[in-house]
Structures are given as structure tokens and as C-alpha cells.
C-alpha positions as CSV (number, residue, x, y, z in Angstrom):
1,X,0.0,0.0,0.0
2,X,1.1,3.6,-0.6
3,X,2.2,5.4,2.3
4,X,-0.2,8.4,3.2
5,X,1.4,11.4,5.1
6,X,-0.3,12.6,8.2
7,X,-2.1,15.8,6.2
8,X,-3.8,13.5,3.7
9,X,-7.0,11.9,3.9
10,X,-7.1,7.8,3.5
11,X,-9.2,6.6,0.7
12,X,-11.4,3.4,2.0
13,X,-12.1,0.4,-1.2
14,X,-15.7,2.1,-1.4
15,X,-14.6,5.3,-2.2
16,X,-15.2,7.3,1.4
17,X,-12.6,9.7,2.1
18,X,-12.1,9.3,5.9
19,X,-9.1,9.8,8.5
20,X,-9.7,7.1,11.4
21,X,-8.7,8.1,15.0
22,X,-7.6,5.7,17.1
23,X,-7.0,4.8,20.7
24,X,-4.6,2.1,21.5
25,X,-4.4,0.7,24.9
26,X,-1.3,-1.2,25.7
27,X,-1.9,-3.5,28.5
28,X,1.7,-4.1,29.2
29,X,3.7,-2.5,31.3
30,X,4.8,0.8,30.3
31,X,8.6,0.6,31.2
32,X,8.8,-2.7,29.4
33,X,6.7,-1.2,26.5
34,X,6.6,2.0,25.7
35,X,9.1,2.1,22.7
36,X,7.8,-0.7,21.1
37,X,3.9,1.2,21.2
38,X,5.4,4.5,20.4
39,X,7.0,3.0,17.4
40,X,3.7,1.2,16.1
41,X,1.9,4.7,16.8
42,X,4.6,6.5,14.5
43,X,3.7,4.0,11.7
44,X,0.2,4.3,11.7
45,X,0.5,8.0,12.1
46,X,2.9,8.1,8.7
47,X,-0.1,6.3,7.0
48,X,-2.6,9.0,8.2
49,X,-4.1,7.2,11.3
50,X,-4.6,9.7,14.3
51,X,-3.4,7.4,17.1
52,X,-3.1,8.4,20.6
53,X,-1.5,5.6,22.9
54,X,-2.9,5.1,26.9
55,X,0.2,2.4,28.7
56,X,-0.9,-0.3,31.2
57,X,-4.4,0.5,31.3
58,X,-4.1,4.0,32.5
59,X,-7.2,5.3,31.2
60,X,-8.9,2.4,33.0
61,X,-11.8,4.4,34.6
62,X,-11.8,7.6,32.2
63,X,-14.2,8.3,29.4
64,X,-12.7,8.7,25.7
65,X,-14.3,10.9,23.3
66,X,-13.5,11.7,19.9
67,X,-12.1,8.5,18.7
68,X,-13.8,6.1,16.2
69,X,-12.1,2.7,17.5
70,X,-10.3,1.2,20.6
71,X,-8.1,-1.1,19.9
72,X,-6.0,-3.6,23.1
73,X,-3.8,-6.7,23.3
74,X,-6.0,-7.9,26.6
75,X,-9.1,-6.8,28.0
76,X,-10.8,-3.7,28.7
77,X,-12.5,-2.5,31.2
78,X,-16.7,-1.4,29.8
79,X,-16.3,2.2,30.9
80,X,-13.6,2.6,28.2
81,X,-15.0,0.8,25.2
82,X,-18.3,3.7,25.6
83,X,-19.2,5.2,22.1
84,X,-16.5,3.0,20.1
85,X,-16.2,0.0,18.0
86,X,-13.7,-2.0,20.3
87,X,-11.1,-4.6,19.3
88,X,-9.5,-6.4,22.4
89,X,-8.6,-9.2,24.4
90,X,-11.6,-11.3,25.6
91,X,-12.1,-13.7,28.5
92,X,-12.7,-17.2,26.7
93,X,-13.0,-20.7,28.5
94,X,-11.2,-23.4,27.6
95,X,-14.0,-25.6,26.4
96,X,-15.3,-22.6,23.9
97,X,-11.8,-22.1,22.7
98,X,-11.0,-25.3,22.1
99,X,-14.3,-25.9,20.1
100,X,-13.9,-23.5,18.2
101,X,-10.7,-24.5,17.3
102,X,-12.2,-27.4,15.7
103,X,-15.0,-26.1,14.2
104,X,-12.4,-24.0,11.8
105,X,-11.2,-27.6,11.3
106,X,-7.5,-27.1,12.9
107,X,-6.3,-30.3,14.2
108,X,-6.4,-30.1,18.1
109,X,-5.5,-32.4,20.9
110,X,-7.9,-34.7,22.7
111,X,-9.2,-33.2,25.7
112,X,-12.6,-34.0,28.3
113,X,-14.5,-32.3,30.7
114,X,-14.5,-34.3,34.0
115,X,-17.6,-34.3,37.1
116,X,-15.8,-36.9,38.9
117,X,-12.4,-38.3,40.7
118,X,-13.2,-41.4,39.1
119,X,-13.8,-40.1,35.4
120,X,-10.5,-38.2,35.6
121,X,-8.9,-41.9,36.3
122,X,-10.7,-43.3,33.5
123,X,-8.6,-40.9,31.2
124,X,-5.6,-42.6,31.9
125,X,-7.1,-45.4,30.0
126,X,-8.7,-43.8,27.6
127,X,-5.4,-41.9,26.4
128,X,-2.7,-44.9,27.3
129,X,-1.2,-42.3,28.9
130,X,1.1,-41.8,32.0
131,X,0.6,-38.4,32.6
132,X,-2.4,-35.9,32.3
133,X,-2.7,-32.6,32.2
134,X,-5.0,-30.5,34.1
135,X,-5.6,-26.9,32.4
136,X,-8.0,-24.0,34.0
137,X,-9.6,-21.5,32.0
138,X,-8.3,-18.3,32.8
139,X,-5.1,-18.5,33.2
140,X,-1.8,-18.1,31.8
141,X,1.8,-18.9,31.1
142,X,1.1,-22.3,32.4
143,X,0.8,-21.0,36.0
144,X,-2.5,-22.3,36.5
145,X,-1.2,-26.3,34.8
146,X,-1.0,-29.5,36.7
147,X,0.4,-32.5,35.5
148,X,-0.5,-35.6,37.7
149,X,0.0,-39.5,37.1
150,X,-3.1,-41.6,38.8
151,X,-2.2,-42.1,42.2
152,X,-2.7,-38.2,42.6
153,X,-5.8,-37.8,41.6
154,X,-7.2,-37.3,45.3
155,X,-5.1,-34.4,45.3
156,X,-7.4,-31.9,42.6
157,X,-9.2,-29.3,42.7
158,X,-11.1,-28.3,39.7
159,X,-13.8,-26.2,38.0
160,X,-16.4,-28.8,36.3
161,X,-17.7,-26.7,33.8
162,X,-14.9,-24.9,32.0
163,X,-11.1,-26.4,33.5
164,X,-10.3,-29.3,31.2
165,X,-8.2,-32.7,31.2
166,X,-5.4,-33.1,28.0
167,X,-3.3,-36.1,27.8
168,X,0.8,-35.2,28.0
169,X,0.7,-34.6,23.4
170,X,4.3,-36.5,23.3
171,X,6.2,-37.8,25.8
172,X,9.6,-37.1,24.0
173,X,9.1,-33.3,22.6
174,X,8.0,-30.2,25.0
175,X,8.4,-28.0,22.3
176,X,5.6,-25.3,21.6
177,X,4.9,-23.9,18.5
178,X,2.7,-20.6,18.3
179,X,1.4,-18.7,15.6
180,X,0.1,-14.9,16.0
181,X,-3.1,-13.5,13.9
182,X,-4.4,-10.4,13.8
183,X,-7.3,-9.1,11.7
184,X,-7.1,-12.4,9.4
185,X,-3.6,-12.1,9.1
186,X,-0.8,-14.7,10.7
187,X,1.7,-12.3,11.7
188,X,4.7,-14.8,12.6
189,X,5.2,-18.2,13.1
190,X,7.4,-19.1,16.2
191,X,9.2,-22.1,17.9
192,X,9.8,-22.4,21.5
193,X,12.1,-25.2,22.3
194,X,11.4,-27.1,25.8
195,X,12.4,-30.3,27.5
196,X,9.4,-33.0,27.7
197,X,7.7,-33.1,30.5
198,X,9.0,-36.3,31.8
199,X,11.9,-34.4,32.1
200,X,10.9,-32.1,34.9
201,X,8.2,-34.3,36.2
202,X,7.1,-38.1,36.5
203,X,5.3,-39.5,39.9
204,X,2.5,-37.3,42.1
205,X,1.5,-33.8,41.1
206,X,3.1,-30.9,39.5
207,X,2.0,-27.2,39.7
208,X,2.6,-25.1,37.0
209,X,4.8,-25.5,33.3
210,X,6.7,-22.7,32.0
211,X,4.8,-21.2,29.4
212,X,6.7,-20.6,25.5
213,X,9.6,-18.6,27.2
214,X,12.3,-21.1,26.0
215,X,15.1,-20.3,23.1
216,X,12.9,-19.0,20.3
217,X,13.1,-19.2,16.6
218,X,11.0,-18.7,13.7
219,X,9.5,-21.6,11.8
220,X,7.2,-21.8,8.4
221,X,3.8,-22.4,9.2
222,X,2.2,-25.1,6.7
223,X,-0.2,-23.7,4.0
224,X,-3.1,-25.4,4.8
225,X,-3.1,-24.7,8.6
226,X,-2.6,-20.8,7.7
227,X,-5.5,-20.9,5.6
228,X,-7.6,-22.2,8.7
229,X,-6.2,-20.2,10.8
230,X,-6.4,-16.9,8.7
231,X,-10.5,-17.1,8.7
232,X,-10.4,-18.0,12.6
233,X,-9.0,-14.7,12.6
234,X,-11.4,-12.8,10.3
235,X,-14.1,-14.5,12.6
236,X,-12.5,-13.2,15.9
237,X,-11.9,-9.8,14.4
238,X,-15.8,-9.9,13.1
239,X,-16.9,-10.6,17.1
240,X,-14.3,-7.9,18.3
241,X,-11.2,-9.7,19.5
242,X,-7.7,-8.3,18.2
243,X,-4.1,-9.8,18.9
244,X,-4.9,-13.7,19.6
245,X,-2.5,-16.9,19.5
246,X,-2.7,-20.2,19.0
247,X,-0.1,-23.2,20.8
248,X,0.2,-25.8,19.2
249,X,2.7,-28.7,19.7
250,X,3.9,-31.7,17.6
251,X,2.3,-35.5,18.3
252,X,4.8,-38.4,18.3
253,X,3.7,-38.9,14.1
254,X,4.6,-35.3,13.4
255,X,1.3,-33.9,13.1
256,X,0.9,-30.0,14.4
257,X,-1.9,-29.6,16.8
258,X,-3.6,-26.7,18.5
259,X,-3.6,-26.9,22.4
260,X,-4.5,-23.5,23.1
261,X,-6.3,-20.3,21.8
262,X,-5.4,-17.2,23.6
263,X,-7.3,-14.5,23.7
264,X,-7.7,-12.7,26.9
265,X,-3.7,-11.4,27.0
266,X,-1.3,-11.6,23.9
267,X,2.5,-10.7,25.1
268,X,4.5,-8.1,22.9
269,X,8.2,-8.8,23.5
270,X,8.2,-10.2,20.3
271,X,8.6,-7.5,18.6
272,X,12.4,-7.5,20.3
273,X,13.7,-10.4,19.0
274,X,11.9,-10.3,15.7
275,X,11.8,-6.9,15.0
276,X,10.1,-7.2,11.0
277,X,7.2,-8.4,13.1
278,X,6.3,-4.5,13.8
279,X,5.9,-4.3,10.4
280,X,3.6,-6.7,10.3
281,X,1.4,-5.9,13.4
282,X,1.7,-2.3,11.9
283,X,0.3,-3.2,8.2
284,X,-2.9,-5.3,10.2
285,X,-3.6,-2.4,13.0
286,X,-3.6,0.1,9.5
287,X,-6.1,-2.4,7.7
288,X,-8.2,-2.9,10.8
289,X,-8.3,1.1,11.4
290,X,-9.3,1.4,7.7
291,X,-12.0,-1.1,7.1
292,X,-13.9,-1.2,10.9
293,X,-16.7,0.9,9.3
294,X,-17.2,-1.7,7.1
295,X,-16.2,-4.7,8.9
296,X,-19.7,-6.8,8.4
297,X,-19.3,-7.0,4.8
298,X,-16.1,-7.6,4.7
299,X,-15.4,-10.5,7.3
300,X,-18.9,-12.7,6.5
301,X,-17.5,-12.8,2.8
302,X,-14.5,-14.1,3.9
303,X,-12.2,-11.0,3.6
């Protein structure tokens, strides 16, 4: 796309001559973020998007006027979202993430509800497996994991309706691959490597796994997944939900599948260590800025 300067007025695909004005509201914390937001905003403002930046929620509380969109990397509070179209994080449960996952058709791991002590033992069965995973909704980096083998059952606590049960995906690889979308875009592509779980872990119960914050490098998502998971984006975009991510890891045959769908909090220290991804979350905040007013007809068409 041709640059714009900040003086000249952007020129939508149905011919309305418009200059969007935009909020963006970095969740992070400010001394860890600032430069990377400021940098964004000086992009989008080069392109002729008004862009005023609020850092670690501190407009949380404060009516905004005069902008057409808010747009977050977690969740905001109602009192801010008043009078504009809002993209941002969104509090999911596992069980709805997960299914939705699948109903895009992206290959993701087995996984069960459980009422019972004695269902969660009959998933040891089910799965062959040593080791299972407990996962709550609502939490992140893997703080809120357990990993248990049968004789701890006794020992957990869990939310029936929306904490599920995984088994371990492969006993031999803890790597974690994630892929970032924005606006039916895939940003990057990144690998995570990490010791299996066996490795830190094997009788009784653990609390907690270290989220993707091992040695990172980028990898090539496969075609076919990136198609799936570009209109999983479009769809999230459609119900108001910007920066997501999708974990996935690889099964003992090879086979990528998804284990997670994030989007209540995406991170933003990527942008450190691959620094072309600016460009990239820059190019989708412009696009989203541009076609929000039109956003129905363009996402239930497919983009």
C-alpha cells in the first residue's frame, strides 16, 4: 500500500474519504513497552491514522471521546469501550476455545471435561497415557497447569464446567509452537524449544509448566493450517477480538496440533527479538483502522 502522510486523507475500497482516529491501549507495562507502542503509533501515524496511545491500562476508569475505534492486546475495562467500536482481548474458557478451534477444522488435541475423581482416572485409560494434564480456563503462562499420574488424583481441585483434562501430546518433545493472527492475518510463526515433560516431572502432582519462554526461533507455518487459521482470525476480528495466538505442539507422528487459543492477554516482547514483526502488526492495525466501518461486509464474505 502507498504510504499516506499525516495531512492527507485515507481513501477506504468504497470510495469514502475518511481519517480514522484511534485509541490504542497497551496493557503491558509501560517501562517494558513504551518504545515498542510509540513505534507502532509513529507508523500508523505516517499512513494518516490519528493514534493516541494510553500504557498499562491507565485510562482504565476515564471516558474517551473523539475516537472512532479502541483497539488492546488484553481486556478492557466497559467504561472505556463507551461510544466506540472495540477490538481487544476477551475472557474465553477453555471448552469454547478449544471448540472453536475445531470447528475451523484445525487439528487439536484430545481433551474432556470431568464431574468426577473417578472419570478423571478413567482418562488414563482412555489416552494410554502416564501423565495428564489439568488446564483451567483463565489462566496463563502455564501457572494455572498440573500435570498428575493416577495415584494423585485425590489431590485436585477443579472447575467442572470450564477447567479441562489433556493427555501429555508427546512424551519425547515439550516444544511449543505458536502462531500470532491479527485481523485475518498470521503475523509470525514461532518455535519455543522445551524439555518434555518427563523431564521435569514423573510421579505425584506438578503445579505449574513454563509457558513458551524457552530459546525462540522462527518456523514456516504449513499452508493449509494458515488458511484455517487466517478465517479464525477474520471471525474473531468480526466478534471484536484483536491480537490472539494459537499453541500448538507436535504428536509423536509429526502432526501440528492446536492446544490452546489465547485470547484474553497476547505478550508483545516479540517484537524484540523479531523486530520485522512491527511491520507486520503495523500493516494489520492500519487495515483494521481502515476497514472497521465496514467490517460486516467484509469479514462474512471471507475478507
Amino acid at each position: 500500500m502507498k504510504n499516506e502522510s499525516v495531512s492527507e486523507p485515507l481513501e477506504t475500497a468504497g470510495g469514502y474519504m475518511i481519517r480514522p482516529r484511534v485509541l490504542l491501549a497497551n496493557g503491558l507495562r509501560r517501562e517494558t513497552s513504551a518504545d515498542l507502542y510509540n513505534d507502532i503509533a509513529g507508523r500508523l501515524r505516517a499512513r494518516g491514522i490519528e493514534v493516541e496511545i494510553i500504557h498499562a491500562m491507565d485510562g482504565a476508569g476515564q471516558t474517551f471521546q473523539g475516537y472512532d475505534l479502541l483497539i488492546s492486546n488484553v481486556v478492557v475495562p466497559a467504561s472505556m469501550q463507551a461510544g466506540m467500536s472495540t477490538y481487544a482481548g476477551r475472557r474465553v474458557s477453555r471448552p469454547t476455545s478449544l471448540r472453536l478451534l475445531a470447528e475451523f477444522d484445525v487439528p487439536t488435541m484430545e481433551w474432556s471435561l470431568a464431574r468426577t475423581r473417578r472419570e478423571v482416572r478413567a482418562l488414563f485409560d482412555a489416552w494410554s497415557t502416564e501423565r495428564v494434564l489439568l488446564k483451567p480456563s483463565f489462566t496463563y503462562g502455564g501457572k494455572g497447569v498440573r500435570v498428575f499420574t493416577r495415584n494423585a488424583v485425590w489431590r485436585l481441585r477443579w472447575k467442572r464446567d470450564v477447567d479441562v483434562f489433556c493427555p501429555e501430546i508427546n512424551p519425547d518433545d515439550g516444544d511449543v509452537y505458536k502462531a500470532e493472527l491479527l485481523n485475518g492475518r498470521v503475523l509470525i510463526s514461532w518455535k519455543s524449544a522445551a524439555p518434555p515433560i518427563r523431564m521435569l516431572f514423573r510421579h505425584g502432582l506438578h503445579r505449574g509448566i513454563r509457558g513458551a519462554y524457552g530459546e525462540r526461533s522462527l518456523w514456516e507455518l504449513p499452508s493449509e493450517l494458515t488458511a484455517k487459521l487466517e478465517a479464525l482470525s477474520r471471525r474473531l476480528t468480526f466478534e471484536g477480538m484483536s491480537h490472539v495466538s494459537v499453541d500448538l505442539m507436535r504428536r509423536a507422528d509429526g502432526e501440528l496440533i492446536a492446544i490452546e487459543l489465547n485470547t484474553g492477554s497476547v505478550a508483545t516482547w516479540w517484537t524484540r527479538q523479531f523486530s520485522h514483526f512491527r511491520n507486520q502488526y503495523a500493516e494489520a492495525l492500519f487495515e483494521l483502522a481502515v476497514q472497521h466501518g465496514t467490517k460486516r461486509e467484509f469479514y462474512s464474505t471471507g475478507g
